[in-house]
C-alpha positions, 0 to 999 in steps of 0.5 A, spaced: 352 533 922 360 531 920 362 525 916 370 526 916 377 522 916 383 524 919 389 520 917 395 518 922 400 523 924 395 529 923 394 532 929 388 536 930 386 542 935 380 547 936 374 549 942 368 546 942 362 551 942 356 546 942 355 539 945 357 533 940 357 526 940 362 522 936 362 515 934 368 513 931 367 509 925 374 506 924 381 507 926 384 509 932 386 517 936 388 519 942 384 524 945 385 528 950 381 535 953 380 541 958 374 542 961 371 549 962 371 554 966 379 553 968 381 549 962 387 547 968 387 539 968 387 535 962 384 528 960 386 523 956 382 517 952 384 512 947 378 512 941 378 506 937 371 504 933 366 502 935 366 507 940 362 513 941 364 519 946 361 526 948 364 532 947 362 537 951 361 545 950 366 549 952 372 545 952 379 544 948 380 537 944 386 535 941 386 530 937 392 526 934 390 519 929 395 513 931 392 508 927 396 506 919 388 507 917 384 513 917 381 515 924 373 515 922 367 519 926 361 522 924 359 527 929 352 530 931 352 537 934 347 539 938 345 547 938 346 550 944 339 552 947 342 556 951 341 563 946 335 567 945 331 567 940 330 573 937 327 575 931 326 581 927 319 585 929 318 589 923 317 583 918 
């Protein structure tokens, strides 16, 4: 879980490795993002509290805060169960 603000003007940018929920708590962004596996078209949302959207494995997301107050969301991430488990036989 993640409890964050980003504040206006910032701009943020990575690949998500596993599915997220995120409830926007406070503020508002623009998001947009790329699904896998062509990453080729690009969608766009406005989020503003109260709002929840899911963020899926495997895409690119882009954030960027328009509101003067801080764009507010806690994020629950699942793991990905789709890695084996493994573990070390000789314990």
């Amino acid at each position: 879980m993640v409890y964050e603000d980003w504040f206006k003007d910032q701009e943020i940018e990575w690949w998500v490795w596993v599915d997220g929920v995120h409830f926007a708590m406070q503020g508002r962004a623009e998001i947009s993002y790329y699904q896998p596996p062509g990453l080729e078209v690009e969608h766009r949302f406005v989020a503003e509290a109260p709002c929840v959207f899911l963020v899926p494995r495997g895409c690119k997301f882009r954030c960027k805060v328009v509101s003067e107050e801080p764009f507010r969301r806690l994020v629950v991430d699942f793991p990905n169960p789709g890695y084996e488990f493994t573990s070390d036989e000789r314990t």
